[in-house]
N, C-alpha and C positions, 0 to 999 in steps of 0.2 A: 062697174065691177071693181073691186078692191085688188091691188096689186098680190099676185102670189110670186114667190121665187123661181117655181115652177116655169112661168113666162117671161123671165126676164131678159131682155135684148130678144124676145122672139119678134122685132118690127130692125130687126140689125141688120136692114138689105134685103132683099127681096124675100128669100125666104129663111131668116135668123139667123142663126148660128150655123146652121147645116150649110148654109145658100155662102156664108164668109169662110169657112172648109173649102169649100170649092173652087170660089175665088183664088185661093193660093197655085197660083199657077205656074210661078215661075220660081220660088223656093226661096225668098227673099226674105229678110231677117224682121225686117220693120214690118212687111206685111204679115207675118205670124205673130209678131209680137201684138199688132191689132186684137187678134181674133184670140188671142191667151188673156189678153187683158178681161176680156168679158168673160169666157168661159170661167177663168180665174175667179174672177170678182164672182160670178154665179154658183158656184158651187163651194166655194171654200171662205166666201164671205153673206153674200144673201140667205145663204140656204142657212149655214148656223144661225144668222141674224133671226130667222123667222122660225129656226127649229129650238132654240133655247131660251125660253122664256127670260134668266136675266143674263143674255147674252152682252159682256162688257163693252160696248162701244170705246173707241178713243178718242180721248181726249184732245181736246186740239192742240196743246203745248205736248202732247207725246211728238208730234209730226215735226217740230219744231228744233232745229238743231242751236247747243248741243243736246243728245238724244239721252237721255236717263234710262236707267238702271230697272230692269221690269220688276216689279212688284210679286205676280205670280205667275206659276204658270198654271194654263185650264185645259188641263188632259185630258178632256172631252170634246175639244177643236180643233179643226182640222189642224196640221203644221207637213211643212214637205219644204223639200229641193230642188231643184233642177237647173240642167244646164242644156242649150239649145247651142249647137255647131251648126252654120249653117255649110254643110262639107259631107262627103263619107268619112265615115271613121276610117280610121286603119288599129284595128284592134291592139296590135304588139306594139305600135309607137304612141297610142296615147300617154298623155303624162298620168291619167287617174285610171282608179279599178272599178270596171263595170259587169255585170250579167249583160251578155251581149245580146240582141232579139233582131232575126232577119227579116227584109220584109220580102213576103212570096213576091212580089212585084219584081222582084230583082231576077226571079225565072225568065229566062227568054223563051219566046216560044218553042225552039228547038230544044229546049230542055224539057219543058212540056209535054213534045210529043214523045219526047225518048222515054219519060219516066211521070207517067199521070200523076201518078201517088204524089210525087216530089211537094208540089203545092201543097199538099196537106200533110205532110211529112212535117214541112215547117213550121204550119201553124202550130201545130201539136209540138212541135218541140218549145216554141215561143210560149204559147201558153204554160208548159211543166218550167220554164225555168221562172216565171213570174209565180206563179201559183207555190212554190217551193217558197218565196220569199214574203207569204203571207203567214198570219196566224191559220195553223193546223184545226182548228174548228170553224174558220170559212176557207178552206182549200174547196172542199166537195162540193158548194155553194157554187165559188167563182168558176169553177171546171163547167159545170153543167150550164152557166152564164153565158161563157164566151167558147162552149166545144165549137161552134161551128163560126166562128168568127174571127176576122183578121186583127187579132191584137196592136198590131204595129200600123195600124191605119189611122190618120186622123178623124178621121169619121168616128169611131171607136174612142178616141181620147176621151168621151167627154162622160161617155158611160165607165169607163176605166178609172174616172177621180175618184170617186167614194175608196176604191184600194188604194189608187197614187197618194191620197191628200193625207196616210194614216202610215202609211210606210215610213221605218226608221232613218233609211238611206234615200238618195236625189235618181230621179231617175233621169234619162237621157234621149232629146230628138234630135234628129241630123237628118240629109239626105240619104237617099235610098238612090242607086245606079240611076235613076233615072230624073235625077235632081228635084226629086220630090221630098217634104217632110215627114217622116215617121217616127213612132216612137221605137229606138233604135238600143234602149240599153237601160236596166233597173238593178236595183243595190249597187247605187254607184257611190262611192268616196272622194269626195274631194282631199288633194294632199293639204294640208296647212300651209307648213317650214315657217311658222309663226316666231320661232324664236329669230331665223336667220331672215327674214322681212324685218321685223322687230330693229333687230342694231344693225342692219347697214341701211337703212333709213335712218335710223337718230343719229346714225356715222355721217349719213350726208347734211342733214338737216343741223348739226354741228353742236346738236344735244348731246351726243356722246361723243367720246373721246379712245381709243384703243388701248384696253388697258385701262381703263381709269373707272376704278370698280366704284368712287361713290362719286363721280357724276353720272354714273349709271344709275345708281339708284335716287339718286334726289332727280333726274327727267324721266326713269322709265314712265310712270305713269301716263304723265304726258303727251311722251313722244308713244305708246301705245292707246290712247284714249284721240289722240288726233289723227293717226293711222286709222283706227278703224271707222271714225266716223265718214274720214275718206270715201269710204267703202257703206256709208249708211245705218251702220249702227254705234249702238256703245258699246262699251265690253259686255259681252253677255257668251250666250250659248255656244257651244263646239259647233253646232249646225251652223250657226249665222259666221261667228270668225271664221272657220273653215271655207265657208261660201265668198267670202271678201278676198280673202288671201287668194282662193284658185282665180278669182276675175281677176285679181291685181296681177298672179301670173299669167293669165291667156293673154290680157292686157296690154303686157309688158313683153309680150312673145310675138306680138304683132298678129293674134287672131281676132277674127270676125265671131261673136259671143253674145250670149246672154245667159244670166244666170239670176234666180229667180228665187225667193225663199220667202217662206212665214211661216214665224214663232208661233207657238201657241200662247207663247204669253205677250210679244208685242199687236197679235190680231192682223198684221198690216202685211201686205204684200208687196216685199223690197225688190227691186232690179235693178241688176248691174248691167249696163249693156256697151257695147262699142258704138260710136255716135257718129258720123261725120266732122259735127261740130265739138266733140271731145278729144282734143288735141293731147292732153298731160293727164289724163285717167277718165274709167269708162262715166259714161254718164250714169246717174243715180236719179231711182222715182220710187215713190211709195203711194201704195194706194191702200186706203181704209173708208170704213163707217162711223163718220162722225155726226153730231149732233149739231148743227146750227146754231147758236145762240142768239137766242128772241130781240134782240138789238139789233143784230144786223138785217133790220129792217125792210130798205131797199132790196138786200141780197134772200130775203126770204118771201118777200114777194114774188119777184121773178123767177126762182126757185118754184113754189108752190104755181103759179099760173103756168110756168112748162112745161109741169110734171115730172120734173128731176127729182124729187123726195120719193125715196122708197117706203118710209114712212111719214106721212104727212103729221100725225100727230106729234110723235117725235121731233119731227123737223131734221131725220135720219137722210141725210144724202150719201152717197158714194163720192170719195174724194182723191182726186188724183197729187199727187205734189212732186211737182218736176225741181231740181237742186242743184246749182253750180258748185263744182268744188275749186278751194283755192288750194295753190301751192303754199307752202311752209314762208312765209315773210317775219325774219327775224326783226325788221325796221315798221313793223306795224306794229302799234300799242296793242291791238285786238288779236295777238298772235295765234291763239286757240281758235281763230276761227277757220275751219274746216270746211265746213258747205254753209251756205245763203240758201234761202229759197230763191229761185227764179221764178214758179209760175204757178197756180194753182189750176186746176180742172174740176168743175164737175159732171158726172158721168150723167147721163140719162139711162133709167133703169129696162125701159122696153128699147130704143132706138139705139142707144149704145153713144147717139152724139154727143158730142166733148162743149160744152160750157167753159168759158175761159174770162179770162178778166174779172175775177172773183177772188176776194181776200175774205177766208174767212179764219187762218190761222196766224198771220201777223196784224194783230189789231194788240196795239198801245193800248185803248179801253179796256179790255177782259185783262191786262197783264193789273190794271193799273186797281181795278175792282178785288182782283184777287188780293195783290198788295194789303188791300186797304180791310180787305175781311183778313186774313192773317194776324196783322198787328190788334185786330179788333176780339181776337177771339172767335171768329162767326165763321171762321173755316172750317170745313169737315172730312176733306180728301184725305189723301195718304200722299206719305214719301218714304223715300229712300235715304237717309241721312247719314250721310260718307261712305253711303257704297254696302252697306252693314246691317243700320238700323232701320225697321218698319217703324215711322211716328205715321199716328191716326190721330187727327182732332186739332184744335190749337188752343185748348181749352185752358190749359197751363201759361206762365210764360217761359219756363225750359221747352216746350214744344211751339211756340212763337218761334222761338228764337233758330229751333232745328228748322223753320218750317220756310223764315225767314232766309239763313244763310241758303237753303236748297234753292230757293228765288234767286238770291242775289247770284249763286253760282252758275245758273240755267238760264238769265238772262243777262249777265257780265255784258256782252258786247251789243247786245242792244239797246243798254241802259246808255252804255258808250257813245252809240251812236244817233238814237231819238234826237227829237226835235227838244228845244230850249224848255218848251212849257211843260210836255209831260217830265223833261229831267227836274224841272223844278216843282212839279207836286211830288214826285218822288223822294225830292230830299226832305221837301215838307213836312208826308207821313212817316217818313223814317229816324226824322229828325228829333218829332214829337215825340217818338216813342223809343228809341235806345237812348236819347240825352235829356230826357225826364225828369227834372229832380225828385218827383212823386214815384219815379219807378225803381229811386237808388238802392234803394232796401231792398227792393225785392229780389233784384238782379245780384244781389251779393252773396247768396250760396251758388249761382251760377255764374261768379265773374271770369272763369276761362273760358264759356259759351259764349258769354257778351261779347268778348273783347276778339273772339273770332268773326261773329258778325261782325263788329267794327272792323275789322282787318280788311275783311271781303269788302265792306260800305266804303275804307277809305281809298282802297287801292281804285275802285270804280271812280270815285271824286278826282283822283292825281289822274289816272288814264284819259279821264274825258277832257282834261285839259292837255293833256300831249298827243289827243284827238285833233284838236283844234292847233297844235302847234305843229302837226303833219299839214294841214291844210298850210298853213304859213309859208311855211318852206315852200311848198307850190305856188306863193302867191296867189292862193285862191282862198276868201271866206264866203260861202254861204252863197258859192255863183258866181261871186263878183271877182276881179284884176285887182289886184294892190300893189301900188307901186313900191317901189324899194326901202321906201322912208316908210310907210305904213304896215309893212312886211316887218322891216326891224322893227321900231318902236313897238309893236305888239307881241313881237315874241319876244321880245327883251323885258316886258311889263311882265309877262304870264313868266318867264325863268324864273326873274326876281323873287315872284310871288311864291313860285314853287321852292324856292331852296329856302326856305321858312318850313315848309310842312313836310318836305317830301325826302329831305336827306337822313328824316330820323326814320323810315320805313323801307320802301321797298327796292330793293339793287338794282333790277332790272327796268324800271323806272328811271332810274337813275341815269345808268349808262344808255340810256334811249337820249334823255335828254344832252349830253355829252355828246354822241353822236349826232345828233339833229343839229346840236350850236357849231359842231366843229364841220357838219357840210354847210354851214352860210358865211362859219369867218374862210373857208378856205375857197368860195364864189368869186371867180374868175373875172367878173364883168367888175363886181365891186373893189377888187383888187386894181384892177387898170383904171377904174372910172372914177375911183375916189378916194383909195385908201393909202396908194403907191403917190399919188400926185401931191404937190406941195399946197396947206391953205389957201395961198396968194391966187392960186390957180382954179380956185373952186368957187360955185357960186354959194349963197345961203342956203339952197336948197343939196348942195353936196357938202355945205360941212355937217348940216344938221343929220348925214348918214355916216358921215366919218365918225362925226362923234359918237352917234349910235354904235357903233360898230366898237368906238372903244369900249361903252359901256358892256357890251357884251362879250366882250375879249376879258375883262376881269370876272364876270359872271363866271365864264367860261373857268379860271382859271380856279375861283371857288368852289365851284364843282369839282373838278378832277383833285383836289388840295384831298378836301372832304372822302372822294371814294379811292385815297390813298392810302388816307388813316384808316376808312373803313376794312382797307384790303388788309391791313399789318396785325390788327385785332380784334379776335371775335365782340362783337354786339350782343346785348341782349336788345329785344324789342320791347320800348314799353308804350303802350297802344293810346290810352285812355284809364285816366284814374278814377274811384268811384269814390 
């Protein structure tokens, strides 16, 4: 029998969906977050998947941070909100605006007996304030649906999504008196205060300044493009920022939370949630329907013989992606980076079991194919080109070149950090084709375009070698312990090398490498062990680090010479000539 959406996770525990409602016994946040995952996934992703013919799957670099810019939106798919207090409300002190909804459960039996009606007094008032917050041409539909039913029961959730997943505003579960989950609150708003998150973050993170209105605007973007990916997106919709901001405040308020949301136009079902193991912001996971890609062989295998594809032909699985987020590290070359993936899952479509140890969105291969169809011409996706432009095709090479810089910007820090072989096919194909001599001409009505892609190609080139000159500093390359003589002598080769290429481009480059040289001449151990002591006193193997050490005390001095002159007079950048 062929899978329908209809049945999906109906083997989720003894008896599905209903039998994991039940389970909920004790009102705990993870164990509702279980049972939201599947229902989630079942109605606001299966059910489209199988109800719209060319329903857009995502792409596996959508899942991949940093997150791009959606292309459309499809206002025929489900999209919604919500936020999950595992607590009762207290209606006047919440920080957001909700339609509040009681659950009869909360009647005690003496209320009961004093006033029969009561119970249904409530349902009926629950039902008129949700059915108010629909469209007027299904009011009289959804009335005669749920007249005799307990709106605010999880039992009820599941038949309630078709309205929740179409609704404008998020709606709200919490406990009920009796530490049960209910749905307890619809047309709720999250506050933003997007501007005042915004700059006393770039105030800590030491992007901004008080007062200082154009380093305000030469980091806003920045410092609000690494803000929100914190929080699991890019900049996009009022629903998704708003939904980031209110977690980053429950957060920061020290509550117990989840909050929950899908775009119509990202497809993917984001959560923010409070962790255990989320120490300095809630943990972040998305889950979408991606397409497998017929290479990963092994992983489609095992895939197909468990019956984790919801679509077999497709090779459509349900895909979970769990995300560590980092703190703001101005002393990392890879400074934009926001969240890593941690872990991937995939779901199983009837059982609901989780599949782990499966890579099927960081694969080097598919980035390195794409690469190579882009420069080729034989690409045919879309982008978003500086946040503005829709390019389609790469038929052109002004659309190479848009399609090109969108890569090199979307993988900057992975390109940074890969292994030796794939960065050297990278610079291969990239090599061949922006420094071309056959492509001179062509690239000459687009030589502002070119010279931006070189920008992006060469700033990657300098990073990945102050990649490698982070490792130095630690004394660690590639695993290994380096002693102090093989510590110096190698970052003292890679400076050298760098102040040839790297002082006509990028400042902050620059001042990375000043800092990195000035915490090894100012090394504590090297001071006392061989810098401070007299020749006579030292063996061959401590002059040959004194000397080092001189070597790079001039280096040193060359740089700071350099970004002094740089600091007294503006620059022009000249990149590459044609």
């Amino acid at each position: 029998m062929s899978f329908t959406w209809e049945h999906a996770f109906s083997k989720a525990g003894p008896n599905g969906l209903a039998g994991r409602v039940r389970a909920l016994k004790d009102g705990g946040l993870m164990a509702l977050k279980e049972y939201l995952d599947l229902v989630h996934a079942k109605h606001a992703l299966l059910g489209p998947y199988f109800e719209t013919p060319s329903y857009p799957l995502v792409e596996n670099r959508e899942l991949l941070p940093s997150f791009e810019v959606d292309l459309f939106e499809y206002k025929e798919l489900p999209g919604f909100s919500m936020v999950v207090l595992p607590r009762q409300l207290s209606y006047f002190q919440e920080i957001f605006q909700y339609d509040i909804l009681h659950s009869p459960k909360d009647v005690s039996l003496q209320q009961r007996k004093a006033s029969p009606a009561l119970t249904e007094r409530i349902r009926q008032n629950n039902l008129n304030s949700l059915t108010l917050r629909i469209p007027k041409q299904s009011q009289d539909r959804f009335r005669q649906r749920f007249s005799s039913s307990d709106i605010t029961s999880l039992d009820n959730y599941p038949d309630l999504l078709p309205t929740l997943l179409h609704m404008e505003r998020a709606h709200v579960l919490a406990h009920n008196s009796r530490g049960k989950f209910h749905l307890a609150g619809v047309y709720a708003s999250f506050p933003s205060y997007l501007d005042t998150e915004l700059k006393q973050f770039g105030l800590r993170i030491g992007k901004f300044s008080s007062g200082d209105d154009e380093k305000y605007e030469v980091n806003r973007l920045f410092v609000y493009q690494f803000l929100m990916e914190l929080y699991g997106f890019p900049i996009v919709s009022e629903r998704r920022t708003s939904s980031a901001m209110f977690a980053r405040r429950l957060f920061r308020s020290g509550e117990e939370f989840m909050v929950r949301v899908l775009g119509q136009s990202d497809r993917t079902l984001t959560t923010i949630y409070s962790h255990p193991d989320a120490k300095h912001y809630p943990r972040v996971e998305k889950l979408a329907l991606v397409s497998v890609h017929e290479h990963f062989r092994d992983t489609v295998k095992t895939l197909r013989e468990g019956g984790y594809f919801v679509d077999p032909d497709r090779r459509v699985a349900l895909l979970r992606v769990i995300y560590n987020q980092h703190k703001y590290d101005p002393d990392n070359v890879r400074q934009d980076r926001a969240l890593s993936v941690v872990r991937q899952e995939v779901i199983h479509p009837l059982t609901g079991q989780v599949l782990s140890g499966v890579n099927i969105i960081k694969d080097s291969y598919s980035m390195f194919l794409r690469l190579n169809d882009i420069v080729r011409g034989e690409y045919h996706g879309r982008i978003v080109f500086k946040r503005h432009e829709i390019v389609e095709g790469t038929e052109s090479d002004d659309k190479r070149l848009k399609f090109l810089h969108s890569w090199l910007t979307k993988h900057q820090r992975r390109i940074i950090s890969y292994s030796d072989d794939f960065y050297a096919n990278v610079v291969k194909v990239l090599d061949g084709y922006l420094l071309s001599p056959d492509n001179y001409e062509r690239f000459t009505p687009m030589r502002s375009l070119h010279q931006e892609v070189w920008s992006k190609y060469s700033y990657i080139q300098q990073a990945r070698k102050l990649k490698t000159l982070e490792d130095l500093l630690n004394r660690q390359v590639k695993g290994q312990k380096l002693s102090y003589l093989s510590m110096l002598t190698s970052f003292t080769e890679i400076v050298a090398d760098l102040k040839f290429e790297m002082v006509n481009y990028f400042d902050e480059l620059v001042e990375r490498v000043i800092k990195m040289t000035e915490t090894i001449l100012q090394d504590r151990y090297l001071h006392k062990n061989f810098v401070n002591r007299k020749d006579d006193d030292l063996s061959v193997y401590g002059l040959q680090i004194k000397k080092m050490y001189g070597r790079l005390v001039s280096l040193f001095d060359e740089f700071s010479r350099i970004r002094k002159l740089r600091m007294e007079q503006p620059r022009t950048q000249t990149l590459i000539t044609l």
